[in-house]
Every structure is written in structure tokens, then in C-alpha cells.
C-alpha positions in Angstrom: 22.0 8.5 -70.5 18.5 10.0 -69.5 17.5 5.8 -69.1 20.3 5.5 -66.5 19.7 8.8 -65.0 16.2 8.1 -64.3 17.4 5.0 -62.7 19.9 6.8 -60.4 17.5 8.9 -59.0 15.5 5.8 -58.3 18.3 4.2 -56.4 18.8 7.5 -54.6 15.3 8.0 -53.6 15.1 4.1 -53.1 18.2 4.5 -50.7 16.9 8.0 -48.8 13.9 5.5 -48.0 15.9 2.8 -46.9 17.7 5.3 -44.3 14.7 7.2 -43.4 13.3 3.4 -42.3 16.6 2.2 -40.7 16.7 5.8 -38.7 12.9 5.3 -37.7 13.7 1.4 -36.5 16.7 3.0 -34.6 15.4 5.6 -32.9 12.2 3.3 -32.3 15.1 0.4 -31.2 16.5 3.2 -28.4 12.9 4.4 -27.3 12.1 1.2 -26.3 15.6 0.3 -24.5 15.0 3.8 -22.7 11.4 3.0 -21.6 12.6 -0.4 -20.2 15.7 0.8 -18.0 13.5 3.7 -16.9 10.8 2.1 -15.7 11.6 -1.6 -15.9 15.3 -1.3 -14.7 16.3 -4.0 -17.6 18.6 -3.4 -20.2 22.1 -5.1 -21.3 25.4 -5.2 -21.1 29.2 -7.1 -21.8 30.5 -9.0 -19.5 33.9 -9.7 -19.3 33.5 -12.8 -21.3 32.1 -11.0 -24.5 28.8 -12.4 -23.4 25.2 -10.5 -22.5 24.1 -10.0 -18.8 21.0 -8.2 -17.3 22.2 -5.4 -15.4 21.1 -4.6 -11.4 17.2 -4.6 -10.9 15.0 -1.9 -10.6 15.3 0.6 -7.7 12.1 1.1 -6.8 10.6 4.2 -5.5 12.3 7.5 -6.6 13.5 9.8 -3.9 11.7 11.8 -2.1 12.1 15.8 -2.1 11.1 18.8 0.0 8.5 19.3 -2.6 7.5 16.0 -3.5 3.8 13.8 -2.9 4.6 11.6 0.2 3.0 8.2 -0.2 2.7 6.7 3.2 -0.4 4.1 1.7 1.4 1.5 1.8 3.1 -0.5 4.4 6.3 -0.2 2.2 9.2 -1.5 4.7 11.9 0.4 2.6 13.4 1.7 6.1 15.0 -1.4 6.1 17.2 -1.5 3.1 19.7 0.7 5.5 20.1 -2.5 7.9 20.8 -4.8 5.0 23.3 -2.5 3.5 25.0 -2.1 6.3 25.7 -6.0 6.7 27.4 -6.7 3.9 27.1 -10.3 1.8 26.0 -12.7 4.7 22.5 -12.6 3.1 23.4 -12.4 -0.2 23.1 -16.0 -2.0 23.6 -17.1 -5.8 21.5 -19.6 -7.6 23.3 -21.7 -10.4 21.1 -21.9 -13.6 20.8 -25.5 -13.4 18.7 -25.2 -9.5 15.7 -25.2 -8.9 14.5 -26.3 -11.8 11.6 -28.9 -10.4 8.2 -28.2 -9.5 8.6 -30.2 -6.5 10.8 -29.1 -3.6 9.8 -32.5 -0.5 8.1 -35.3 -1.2 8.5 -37.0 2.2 6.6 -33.7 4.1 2.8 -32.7 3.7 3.8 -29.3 1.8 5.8 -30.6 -1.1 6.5 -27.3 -2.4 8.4 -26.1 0.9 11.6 -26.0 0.9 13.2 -27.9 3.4 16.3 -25.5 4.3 13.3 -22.7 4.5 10.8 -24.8 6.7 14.2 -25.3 9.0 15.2 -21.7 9.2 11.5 -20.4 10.3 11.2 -22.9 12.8 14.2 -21.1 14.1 14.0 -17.6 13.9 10.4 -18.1 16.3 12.1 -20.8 18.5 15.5 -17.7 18.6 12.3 -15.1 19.1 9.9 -17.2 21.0 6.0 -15.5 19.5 5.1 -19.0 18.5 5.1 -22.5 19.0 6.4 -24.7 16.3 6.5 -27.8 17.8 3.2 -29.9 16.6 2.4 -27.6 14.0 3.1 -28.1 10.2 4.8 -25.3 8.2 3.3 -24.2 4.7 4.4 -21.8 2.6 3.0 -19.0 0.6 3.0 -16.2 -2.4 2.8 -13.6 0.6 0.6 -13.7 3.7 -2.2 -12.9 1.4 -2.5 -15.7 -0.5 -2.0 -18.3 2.6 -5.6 -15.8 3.7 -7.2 -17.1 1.1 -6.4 -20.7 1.6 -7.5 -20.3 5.0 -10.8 -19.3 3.9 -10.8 -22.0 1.5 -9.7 -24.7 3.7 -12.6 -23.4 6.8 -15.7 -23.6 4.1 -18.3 -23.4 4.0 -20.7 -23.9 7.0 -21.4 -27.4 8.3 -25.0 -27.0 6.9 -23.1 -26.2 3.1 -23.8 -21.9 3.5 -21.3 -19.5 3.0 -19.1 -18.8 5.9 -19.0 -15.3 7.4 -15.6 -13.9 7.8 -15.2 -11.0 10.7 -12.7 -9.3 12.1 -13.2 -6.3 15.2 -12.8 -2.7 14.0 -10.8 -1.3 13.0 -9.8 -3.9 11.1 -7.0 -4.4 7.9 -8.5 -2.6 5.2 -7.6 -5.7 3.2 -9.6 -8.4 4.7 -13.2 -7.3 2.9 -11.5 -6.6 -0.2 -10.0 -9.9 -0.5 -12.8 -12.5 1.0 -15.2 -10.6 -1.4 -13.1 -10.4 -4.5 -13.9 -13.5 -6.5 -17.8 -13.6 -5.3 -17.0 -16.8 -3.8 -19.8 -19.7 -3.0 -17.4 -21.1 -0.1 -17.4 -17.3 2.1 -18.4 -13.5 2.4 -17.4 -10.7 4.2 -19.5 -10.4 7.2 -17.7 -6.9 8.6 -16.9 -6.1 12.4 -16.8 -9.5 15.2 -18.0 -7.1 17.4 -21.3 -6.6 16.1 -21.8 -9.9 14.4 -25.1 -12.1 15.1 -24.3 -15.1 14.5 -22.5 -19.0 15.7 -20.8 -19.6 12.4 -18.1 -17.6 11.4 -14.2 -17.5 10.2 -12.6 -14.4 12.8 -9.6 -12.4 11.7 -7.7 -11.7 14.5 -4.4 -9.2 13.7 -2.3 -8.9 16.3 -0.7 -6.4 16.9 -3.5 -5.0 14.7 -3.1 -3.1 11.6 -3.9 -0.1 11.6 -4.0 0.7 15.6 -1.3 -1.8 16.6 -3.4 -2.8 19.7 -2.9 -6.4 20.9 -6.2 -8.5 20.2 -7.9 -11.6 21.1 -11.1 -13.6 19.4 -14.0 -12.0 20.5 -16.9 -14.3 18.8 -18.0 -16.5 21.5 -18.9 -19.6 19.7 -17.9 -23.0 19.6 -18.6 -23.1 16.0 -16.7 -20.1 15.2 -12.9 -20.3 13.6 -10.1 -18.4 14.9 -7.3 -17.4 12.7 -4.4 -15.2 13.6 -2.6 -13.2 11.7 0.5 -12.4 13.6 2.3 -10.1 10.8 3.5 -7.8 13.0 4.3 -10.0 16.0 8.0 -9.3 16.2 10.3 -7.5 18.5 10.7 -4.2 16.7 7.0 -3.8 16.9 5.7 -5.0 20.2 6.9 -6.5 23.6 7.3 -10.7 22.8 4.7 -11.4 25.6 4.5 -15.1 25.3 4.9 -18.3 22.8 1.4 -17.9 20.8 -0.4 -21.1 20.1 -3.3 -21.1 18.2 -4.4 -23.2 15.8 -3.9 -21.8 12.6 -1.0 -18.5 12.8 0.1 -16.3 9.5 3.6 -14.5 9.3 5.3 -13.0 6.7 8.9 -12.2 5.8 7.8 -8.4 4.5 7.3 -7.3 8.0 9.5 -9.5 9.8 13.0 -9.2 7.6 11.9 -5.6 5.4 12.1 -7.9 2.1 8.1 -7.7 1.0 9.7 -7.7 -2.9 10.4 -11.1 -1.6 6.9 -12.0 -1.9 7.0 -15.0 1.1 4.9 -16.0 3.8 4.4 -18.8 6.3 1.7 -20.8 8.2 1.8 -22.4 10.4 -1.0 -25.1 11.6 -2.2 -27.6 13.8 -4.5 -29.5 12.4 -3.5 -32.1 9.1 -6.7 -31.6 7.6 -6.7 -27.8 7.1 -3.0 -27.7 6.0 -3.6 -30.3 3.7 -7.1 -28.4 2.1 -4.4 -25.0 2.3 -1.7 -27.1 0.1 -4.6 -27.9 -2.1 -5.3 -24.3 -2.6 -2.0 -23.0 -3.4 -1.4 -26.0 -5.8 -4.6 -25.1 -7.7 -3.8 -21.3 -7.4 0.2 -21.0 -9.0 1.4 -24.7 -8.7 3.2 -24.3 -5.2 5.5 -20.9 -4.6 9.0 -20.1 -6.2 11.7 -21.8 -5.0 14.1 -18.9 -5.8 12.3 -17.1 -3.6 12.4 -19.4 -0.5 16.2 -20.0 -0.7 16.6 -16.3 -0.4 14.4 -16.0 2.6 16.0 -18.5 4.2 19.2 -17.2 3.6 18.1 -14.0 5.1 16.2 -15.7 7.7 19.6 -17.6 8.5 21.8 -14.2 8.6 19.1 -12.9 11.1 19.8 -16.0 13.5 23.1 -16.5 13.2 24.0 -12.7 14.2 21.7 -13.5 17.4 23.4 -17.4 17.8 26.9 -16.7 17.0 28.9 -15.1 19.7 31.7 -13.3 17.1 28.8 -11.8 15.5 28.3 -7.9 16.3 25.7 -6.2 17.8 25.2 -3.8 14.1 24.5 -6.8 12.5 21.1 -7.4 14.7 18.3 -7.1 12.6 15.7 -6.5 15.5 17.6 -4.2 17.4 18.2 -1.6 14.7 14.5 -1.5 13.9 13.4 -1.3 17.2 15.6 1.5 17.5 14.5 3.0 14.5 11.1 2.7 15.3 11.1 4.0 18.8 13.0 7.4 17.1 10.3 7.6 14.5 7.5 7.4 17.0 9.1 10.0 19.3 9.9 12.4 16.6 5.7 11.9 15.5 4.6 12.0 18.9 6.4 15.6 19.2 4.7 16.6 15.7 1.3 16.2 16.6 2.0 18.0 19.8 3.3 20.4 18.1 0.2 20.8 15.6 -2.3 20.4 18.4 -4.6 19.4 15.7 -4.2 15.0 16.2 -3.9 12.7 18.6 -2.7 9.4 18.2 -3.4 6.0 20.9 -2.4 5.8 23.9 1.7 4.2 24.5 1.0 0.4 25.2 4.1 -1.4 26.8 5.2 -4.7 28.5 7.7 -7.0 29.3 9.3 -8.7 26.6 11.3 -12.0 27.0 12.7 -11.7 23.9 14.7 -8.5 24.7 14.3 -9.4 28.7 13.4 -5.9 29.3 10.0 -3.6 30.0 9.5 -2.2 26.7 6.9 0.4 24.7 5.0 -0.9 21.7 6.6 0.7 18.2 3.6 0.0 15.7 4.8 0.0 11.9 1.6 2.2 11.5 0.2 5.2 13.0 -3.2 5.7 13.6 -3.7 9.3 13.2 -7.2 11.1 14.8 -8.0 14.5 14.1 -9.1 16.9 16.5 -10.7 19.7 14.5 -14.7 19.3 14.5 -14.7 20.8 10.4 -12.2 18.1 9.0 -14.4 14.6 8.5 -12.2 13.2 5.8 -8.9 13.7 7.3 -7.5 11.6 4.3 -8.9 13.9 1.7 -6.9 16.8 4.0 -3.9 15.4 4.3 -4.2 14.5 0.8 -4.0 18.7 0.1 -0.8 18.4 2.0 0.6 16.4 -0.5 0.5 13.3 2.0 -1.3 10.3 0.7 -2.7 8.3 4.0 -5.3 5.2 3.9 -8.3 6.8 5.4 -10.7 5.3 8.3 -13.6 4.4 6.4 -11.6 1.6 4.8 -11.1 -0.2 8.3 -14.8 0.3 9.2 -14.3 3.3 11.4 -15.0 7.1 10.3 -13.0 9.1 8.0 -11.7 11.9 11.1 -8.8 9.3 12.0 -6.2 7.9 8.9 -3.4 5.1 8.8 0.2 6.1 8.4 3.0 4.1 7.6 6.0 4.4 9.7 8.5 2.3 8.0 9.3 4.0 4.6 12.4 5.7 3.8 14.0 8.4 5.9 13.6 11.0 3.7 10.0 10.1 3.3 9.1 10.1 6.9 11.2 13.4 7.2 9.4 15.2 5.3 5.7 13.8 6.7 6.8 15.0 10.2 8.1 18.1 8.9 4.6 19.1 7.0 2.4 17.3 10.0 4.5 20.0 13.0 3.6 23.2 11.0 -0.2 22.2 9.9 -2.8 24.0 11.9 
């Protein structure tokens, strides 16, 4: 009796730590499920087959309170999800399992990593918009504007006599550019800092136009035949700036991030002249992530399609156009901050620039997506590191090459987000 009631205790205590583990791995088991829907937006369900699906995405941002930090860093174009709510499914495309399951998208084009129904659909939303030429000029394809940057820089070096080619841009210029041409210590180029102060023949030029962060409109300004001119025409659209003519430069970046809203998209375009530098840009790209997803160019063009055919298609409603609902939103936004820092007669802002646009045949002001925000008060020389006390999070001067008095703002976030920055910017004195 004592034999088998020393071994039923055993089992007991032998069964208490069984369930003691099995809680642990349980609890562990729903930790980790919680951590990934909180913050990874993943998770499980049934479907109505008895089967597993991954539920909606993540949501990005959380919402922004009365109280909360307002991060206006970034050019975040979350403004935009309201549009593309609004519209419905004729963007919305599914992709069977079985597609786009090749590396290889053309093999009769130079790019053969381009989708052709994406290459199509650029070529014309800028023919529908008329900022750029198409004709003549081959159409890449990239992991963002960024990374089409940095095969532009790989493609131009080095110098003819095998040194490092300096890359410029005119102050102030995107905070970006240094950051980027400097990051991997490269042999090929180095940042060479503001075109208009550069002593030298040989150099790569940044041009951003409209620029980031002042939105002005810019031209190269190295006067040198052995200088290379590259224009980065991200915010060359409709909403932002007058349409002024057909640009034609040899070697012009866009981006869908700015141009649709969708930067989770992750897509850019080029587009270039010459067959020697788009080939060296492939080369890059193909070293650099094997091409760009495929998933991700049907989408855009989808979107990209949706945004023409609302324009093209005479049953199509004026809500549905994409460039006429931010160009209204923007030209609200900048009234409503124009009357803020009147209102705190502590910042100034640049002058209104405005012209004739063909696109929307009329005489219209310039809507930059960011504001660049001077202060006025002689004690305040790190006007990023003030606002920052304010509980708004700006990109300050110093990192476009300029002083730290003036700060970039972006202007398309959400509505609550902007709300709230031109509710704290009117009382601040």
C-alpha cells in the first residue's frame, strides 16, 4: 500500500508538472499570437472551407489624439487612403497563387523584370498628365525612387579619368541625397554637398523638382559639359504644382508614393534616354534584389489604370479623380497653415508660386506636399528641437544644408494629424 502510495503521489506531482508546462506553453503560445496581431497585424482564422487564412494586414499608424506626439518626419501620404476608400474596387486586383511565380517578367524589352502591363500604364498616366515625354525613352523599374538613385549613381561612375564622381544638389536640398550616396563608402561616388557652391567640371547634379523640402521649381545649375543631370521629378504631378510643360531630360525619376498615395507599394519608375545607362541601371537592380516584385507592379498598374480610366472614360465621375481630390485637399491644407502662422506671428513660410497648368487648363497656385516652416524669433536656432517640446516631430534645416531656424513639415498625413499640428502651431507664441 505505502509502495503504490509513494507512486501516486509521483504521478500526481509528475502530472501537476505536466500542466504547469502545458499552461506555460499556452500562455507563451497566446503571448506570441498577441505580439504578432498587435504589432505585425498577422494572425489566423477559418474560412468558410474549414481551411486557415491570414486575416487583413496591418493598419499602420495608430490615431492620432488631442494629446498625442504628431509625427510630421516623414512624407507619409496617408491623406490619401480617404480617396481610395471612397472609390470602391476599381483598383482592387487579386493574384492567383500559381502568378507570378518567375523571376523574369519580358524577355523581348531591355528591363526584363518590368512588367509589361505596368511599363504600358506609366507611359499613360504622363501622356493623360503631360510632365514627361515618353516617347524615345526606355522605362525601368524600381524598389522605390530610392533604389533607381542609386543605380543612377552607379550607372554615371566614376569620372572619365577613373575618380570618384561628385554628387551635388542646390540647397536646400532632400535630406536624403548625402545619406544615401555616402552610405556604402562607395569607390564609384561621394557626396560633394550644395551645386551652388561646387568647384568643380565633373559631377552627378540632383535636381528635385518641385524640390523637397521648399517645393520651388529648379533647373541644373553646374555649368559644365562634363557634368550629369538627373531629375528627380517626385512631386511633379498636378496636386502639387502647375503641369508647365512635357519635361525632357535625359534621365527622369517618379514614384508611385507621391503620385497615387500608395508608398507601402514600394514602386518607382525611370525613365531614360540613353541605352547605355539604362542598361548599367538594369545591371544594378539585378545585382541589388534580382529585379523588383512582380506583385507589386500588377498592383500599381492597376491603380495606375483606375487613375486613367476615371480621367479617359466619359461615364466615370468626377469623385473618382484622383488628382482633383488632392489638389483640393492640398490647397485647404495650405490655407488653413497659411492662417496658423499668421495667427502665431512667430513663422513665415515661402512665398505662393503659381502658373498655368495645361493639365488642369487653368492658372493655378503651387500646393507643395511639404512646408517649409522659418521661424521668426531671434532666441529659437533649433526650431526642430522647439517644436519638438510641442510634441511635433519636424525634420530640421541642418539636414538639407541650410540652418536649423527653418524646419520641413509634411502636409499629407492624416486629417487628424494635420489637425492637431495647425491647432498647436495658431496658439504658440
Amino acid at each position: 500500500m505505502a509502495t503504490r502510495g509513494t507512486g501516486g503521489i509521483a504521478a500526481v506531482r509528475c502530472a501537476g508538472r505536466i500542466g504547469v508546462v502545458a499552461s506555460v506553453a499556452m500562455n507563451l503560445a497566446w503571448i506570441a499570437m498577441y505580439i504578432r496581431r498587435r504589432y505585425f497585424g498577422g494572425g489566423s482564422r477559418s474560412d468558410n472551407n474549414g481551411g486557415v487564412t491570414t486575416v487583413e494586414p496591418s493598419k499602420g499608424k495608430p490615431p492620432v489624439t488631442e494629446d498625442s506626439i504628431v509625427n510630421l518626419d516623414h512624407g507619409d501620404p496617408t491623406m490619401y487612403e480617404e480617396f481610395w476608400r471612397g472609390i470602391g474596387d476599381s483598383a482592387s486586383i487579386f493574384i492567383p497563387g500559381w502568378q507570378t511565380m518567375s523571376y523574369f517578367s519580358d524577355l523581348g524589352g531591355i528591363c526584363w523584370f518590368v512588367e509589361p502591363g505596368f511599363e504600358r500604364e506609366v507611359r499613360r498616366l504622363h501622356r493623360l498628365v503631360g510632365n514627361a515625354m515618353v516617347d524615345g525613352y526606355h522605362v525601368l523599374v524600381g524598389t522605390g525612387s530610392t533604389q533607381l538613385f542609386q543605380a543612377v549613381l552607379y550607372a554615371l561612375s566614376p569620372a572619365s579619368d577613373g575618380t570618384p564622381m561628385n554628387v551635388v544638389s542646390p540647397a536646400p536640398y532632400y535630406s536624403s541625397y548625402p545619406s544615401v550616396t555616402n552610405f556604402l563608402n562607395s569607390g564609384l561616388y561621394r557626396w560633394g554637398g550644395d551645386a551652388n557652391t561646387f568647384d568643380g567640371d565633373t559631377c552627378i547634379e540632383l535636381i528635385c523638382s518641385p524640390n523637397n523640402p521648399d517645393g520651388g521649381i529648379r533647373r541644373a545649375v553646374v555649368k559644365s559639359k562634363y557634368s550629369k543631370a538627373v531629375y528627380d521629378f517626385a512631386y511633379y504631378w498636378p496636386q502639387y504644382t502647375p503641369i508647365t510643360e512635357a519635361a525632357d531630360h535625359d534621365i527622369m525619376l517618379f514614384t508611385v508614393s507621391k503620385c497615387t498615395g500608395h508608398a507601402g507599394t514600394r514602386l518607382g519608375w525611370a525613365l531614360v534616354k540613353d541605352t547605355e545607362v539604362a542598361q548599367k541601371m538594369i545591371k544594378f537592380i539585378e545585382l541589388n534584389t534580382i529585379g523588383v516584385s512582380k506583385d507589386s507592379q500588377l498592383r500599381a498598374a492597376k491603380i495606375i489604370g483606375a487613375v486613367c480610366n476615371s480621367y479617359e472614360l466619359s461615364s466615370a465621375g468626377k469623385t473618382s479623380h484622383l488628382f482633383h481630390f488632392a489638389k483640393e485637399k492640398m490647397a485647404e491644407r495650405w490655407i488653413r497653415l497659411r492662417a496658423a502662422v499668421a495667427a502665431s506671428d512667430i513663422f513665415a513660410l515661402p512665398n505662393e508660386l503659381s502658373g498655368y497648368c495645361s493639365f488642369s487648363m487653368e492658372t493655378i497656385t503651387a500646393n507643395p506636399p511639404f512646408a517649409w516652416l522659418h521661424c521668426k524669433k531671434d532666441d529659437i536656432e533649433d526650431l526642430e528641437g522647439f517644436l519638438r517640446l510641442k510634441k511635433i516631430i519636424t525634420r530640421g534645416g541642418t539636414k538639407f544644408g541650410v540652418d536649423g531656424r527653418v524646419v520641413r513639415v509634411s502636409m499629407v498625413d492624416t486629417d487628424q494629424a494635420f489637425n492637431v499640428f495647425i491647432y498647436r502651431l495658431a496658439t504658440m507664441n
